[in-house]
BADO-866869 format. One line per 2 residues: number of its first residue (from 1); their letters; for each residue x, y negated, z negated of N, C-alpha, C, O. Coordinates in steps of 0.1 Angstrom, whole numbers. Atoms other than C-alpha are relative to their C-alpha. Example, Ala and Ser with C-alpha at 12.3 -4.5 7.8 and 13.67 -1.06 7.14 Angstrom:
BEGIN
1) AS) 9:12:0:123:45:-78:9:-12:0:19:-12:-7 ~ -9:11:0:137:11:-71:-8:-11:-8:-3:-22:-9
***
This chain:
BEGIN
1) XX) -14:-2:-4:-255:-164:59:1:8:13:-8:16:16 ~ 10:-4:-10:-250:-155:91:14:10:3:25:4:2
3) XX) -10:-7:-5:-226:-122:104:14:-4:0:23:3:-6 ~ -10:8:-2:-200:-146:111:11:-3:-9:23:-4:-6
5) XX) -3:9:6:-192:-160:78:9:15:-10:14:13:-20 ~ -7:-12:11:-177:-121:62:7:5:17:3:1:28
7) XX) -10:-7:-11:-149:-100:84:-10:13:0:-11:19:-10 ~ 2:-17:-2:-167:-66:96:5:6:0:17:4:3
9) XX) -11:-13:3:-157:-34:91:9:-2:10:21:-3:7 ~ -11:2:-10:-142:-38:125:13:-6:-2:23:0:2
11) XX) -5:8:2:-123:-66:114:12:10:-10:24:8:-11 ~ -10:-4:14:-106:-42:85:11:5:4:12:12:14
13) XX) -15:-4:0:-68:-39:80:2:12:-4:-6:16:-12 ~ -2:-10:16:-52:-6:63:17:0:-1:25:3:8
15) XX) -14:4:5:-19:-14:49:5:18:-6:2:24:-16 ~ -2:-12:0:-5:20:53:15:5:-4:22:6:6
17) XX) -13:-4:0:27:33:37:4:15:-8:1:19:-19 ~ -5:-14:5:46:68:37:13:2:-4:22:-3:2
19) XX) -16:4:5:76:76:18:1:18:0:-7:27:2 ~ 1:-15:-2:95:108:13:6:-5:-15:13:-15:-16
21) XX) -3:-2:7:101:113:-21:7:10:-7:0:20:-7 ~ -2:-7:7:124:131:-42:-8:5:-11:-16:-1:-18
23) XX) 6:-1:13:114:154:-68:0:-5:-11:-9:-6:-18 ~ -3:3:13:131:143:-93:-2:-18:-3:-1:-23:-14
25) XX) 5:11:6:119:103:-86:-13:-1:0:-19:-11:-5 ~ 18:1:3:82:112:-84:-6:-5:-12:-10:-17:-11
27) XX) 8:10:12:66:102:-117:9:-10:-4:2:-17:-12 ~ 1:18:0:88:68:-119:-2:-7:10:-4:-19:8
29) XX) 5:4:-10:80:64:-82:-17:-1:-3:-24:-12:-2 ~ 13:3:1:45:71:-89:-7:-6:-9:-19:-9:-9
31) XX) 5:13:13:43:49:-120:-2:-14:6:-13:-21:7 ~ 2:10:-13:51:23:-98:-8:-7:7:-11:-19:6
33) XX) 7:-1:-10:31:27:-73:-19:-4:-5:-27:-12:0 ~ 12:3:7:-1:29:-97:0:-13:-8:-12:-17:-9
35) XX) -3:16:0:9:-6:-109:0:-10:10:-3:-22:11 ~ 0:9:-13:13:-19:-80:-16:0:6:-21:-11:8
37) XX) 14:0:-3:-24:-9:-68:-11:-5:-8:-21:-10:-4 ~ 4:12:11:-35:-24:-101:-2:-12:2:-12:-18:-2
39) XX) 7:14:-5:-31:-57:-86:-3:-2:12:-7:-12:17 ~ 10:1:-14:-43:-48:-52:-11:2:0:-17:-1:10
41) XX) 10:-1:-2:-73:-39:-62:-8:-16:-9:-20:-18:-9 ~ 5:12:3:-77:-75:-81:3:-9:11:1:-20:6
43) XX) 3:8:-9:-74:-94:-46:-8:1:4:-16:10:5 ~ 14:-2:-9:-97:-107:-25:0:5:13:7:-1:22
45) XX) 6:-6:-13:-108:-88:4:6:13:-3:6:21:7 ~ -5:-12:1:-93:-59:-12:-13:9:5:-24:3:3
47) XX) 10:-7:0:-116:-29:0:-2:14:-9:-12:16:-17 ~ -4:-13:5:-104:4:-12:15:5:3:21:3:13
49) XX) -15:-7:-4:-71:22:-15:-2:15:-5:-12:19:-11 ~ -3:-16:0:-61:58:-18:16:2:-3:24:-4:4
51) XX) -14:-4:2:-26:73:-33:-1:16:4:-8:24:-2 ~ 0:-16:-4:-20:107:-15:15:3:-4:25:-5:-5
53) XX) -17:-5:0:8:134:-22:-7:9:9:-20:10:11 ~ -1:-14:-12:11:163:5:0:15:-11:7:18:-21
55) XX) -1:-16:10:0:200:-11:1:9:11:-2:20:9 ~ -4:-13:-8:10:218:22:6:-10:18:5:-21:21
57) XX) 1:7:-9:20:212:55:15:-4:1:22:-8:-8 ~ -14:1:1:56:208:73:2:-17:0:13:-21:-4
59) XX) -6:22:2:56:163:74:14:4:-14:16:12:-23 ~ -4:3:8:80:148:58:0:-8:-11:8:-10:-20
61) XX) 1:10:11:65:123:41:-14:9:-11:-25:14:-7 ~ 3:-8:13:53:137:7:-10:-12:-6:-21:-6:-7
63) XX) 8:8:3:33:105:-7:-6:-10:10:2:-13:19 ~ 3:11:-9:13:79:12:-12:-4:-5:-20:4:-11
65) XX) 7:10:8:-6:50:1:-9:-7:14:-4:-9:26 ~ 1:5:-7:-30:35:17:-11:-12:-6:-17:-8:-16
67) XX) 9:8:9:-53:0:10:-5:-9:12:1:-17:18 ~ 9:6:-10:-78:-11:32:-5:-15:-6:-5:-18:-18
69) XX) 0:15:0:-86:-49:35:-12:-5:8:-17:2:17 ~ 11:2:-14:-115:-69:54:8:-5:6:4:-7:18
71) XX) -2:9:-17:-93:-85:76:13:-3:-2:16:0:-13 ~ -17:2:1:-52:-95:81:1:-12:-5:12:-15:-11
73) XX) 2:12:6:-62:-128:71:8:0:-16:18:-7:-21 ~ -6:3:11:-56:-119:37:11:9:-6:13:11:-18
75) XX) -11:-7:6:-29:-98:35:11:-10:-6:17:-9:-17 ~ -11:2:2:-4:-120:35:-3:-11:-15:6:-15:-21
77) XX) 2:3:13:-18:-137:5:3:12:-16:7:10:-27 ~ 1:-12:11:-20:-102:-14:14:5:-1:17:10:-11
79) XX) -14:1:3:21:-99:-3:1:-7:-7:0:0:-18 ~ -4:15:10:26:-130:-22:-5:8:-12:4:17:-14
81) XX) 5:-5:9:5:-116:-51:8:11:-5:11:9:-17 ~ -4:-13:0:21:-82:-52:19:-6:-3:26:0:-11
83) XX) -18:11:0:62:-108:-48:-4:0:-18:-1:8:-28 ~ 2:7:9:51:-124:-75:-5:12:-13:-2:8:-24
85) XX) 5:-5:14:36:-97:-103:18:11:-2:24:14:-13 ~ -15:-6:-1:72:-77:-92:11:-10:-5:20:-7:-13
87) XX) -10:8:8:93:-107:-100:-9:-6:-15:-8:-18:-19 ~ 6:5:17:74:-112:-135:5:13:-4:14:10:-12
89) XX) -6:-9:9:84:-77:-146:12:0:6:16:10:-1 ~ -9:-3:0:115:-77:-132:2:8:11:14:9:10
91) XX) 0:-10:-5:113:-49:-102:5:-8:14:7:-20:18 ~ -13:3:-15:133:-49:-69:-5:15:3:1:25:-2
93) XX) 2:-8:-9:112:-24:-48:12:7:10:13:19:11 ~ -6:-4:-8:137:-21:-24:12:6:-7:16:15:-1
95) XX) -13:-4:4:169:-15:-48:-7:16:-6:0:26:-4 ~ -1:-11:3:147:12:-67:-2:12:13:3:23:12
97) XX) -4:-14:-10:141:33:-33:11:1:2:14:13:1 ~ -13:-2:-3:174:29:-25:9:9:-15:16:19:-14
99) XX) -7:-11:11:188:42:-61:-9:13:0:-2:22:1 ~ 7:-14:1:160:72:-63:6:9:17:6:21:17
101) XX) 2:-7:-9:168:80:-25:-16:2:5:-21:12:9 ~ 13:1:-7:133:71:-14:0:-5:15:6:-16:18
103) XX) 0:5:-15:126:69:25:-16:-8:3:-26:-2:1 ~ 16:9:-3:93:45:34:3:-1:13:14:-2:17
105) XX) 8:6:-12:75:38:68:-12:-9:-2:-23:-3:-3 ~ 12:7:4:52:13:61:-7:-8:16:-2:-8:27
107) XX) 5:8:-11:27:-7:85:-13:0:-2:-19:6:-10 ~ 16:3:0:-7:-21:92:-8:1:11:-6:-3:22
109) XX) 1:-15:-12:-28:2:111:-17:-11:0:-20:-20:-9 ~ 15:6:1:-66:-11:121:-7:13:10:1:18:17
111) XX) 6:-6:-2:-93:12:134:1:2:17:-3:-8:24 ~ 0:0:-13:-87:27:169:-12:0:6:-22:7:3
113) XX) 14:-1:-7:-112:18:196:1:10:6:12:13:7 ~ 0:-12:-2:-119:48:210:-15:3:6:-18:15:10
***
C-alpha cells in the first residue's frame, strides 16, 4: 500500500467548536454533547476528539469540543451521520441553544504551516 492510498496527518481536519454556556444549561448541554461524540467516534476517519470546559482564564467561551478527522473528505459524511442519529431521538440542536441561551462558534480548523 503505498502513502497515497490513507490521508496523512497533514491531510487532518479538526472540527472545532466553542460555545459559551450558561450555568444552569451545563449538564443537559453536556449530556448532549457526550452523545453526540458517541457517534463521532463510530465514523470513519474519525481520529480523536477532546470535550474541554475553561477552569481559568478571561475567554468567553467556557466549553469547546474538538474532533480531529484524516481528511475533509469525510466530514461531510459524519454531518449526515450526526443529522440523522439527532432526528432519530428527536433533538433540534439549534432550538436547544437557542432555549438554554447557548452561544457557538464552530469551524474546521487544519494544521497551520508554519
Amino acid at each position: 500500500m503505498s502513502t497515497t492510498d490513507h490521508p496523512s496527518e497533514q491531510d487532518h481536519v479538526y472540527r472545532t467548536d466553542k460555545f459559551i454556556v450558561p450555568p444552569a444549561a451545563r449538564a443537559e448541554f453536556l449530556q448532549m454533547v457526550r452523545q453526540t461524540h458517541e457517534v463521532l467516534r463510530k465514523q470513519q476517519g474519525f481520529v480523536r476528539d477532546l470535550i474541554l470546559e475553561q477552569r481559568s482564564g478571561p475567554g468567553a467561551f467556557n466549553v469547546v469540543t474538538i474532533a480531529e478527522w484524516e481528511s475533509e473528505a469525510v466530514v461531510h459524511d459524519v454531518r449526515a451521520a450526526v443529522a440523522a442519529y439527532h432526528a432519530s431521538i428527536g433533538f433540534d440542536p439549534a432550538e436547544m441553544m437557542e432555549q438554554l441561551g447557548i452561544t457557538a462558534d464552530i469551524g474546521i480548523y487544519s494544521a497551520a504551516k508554519i
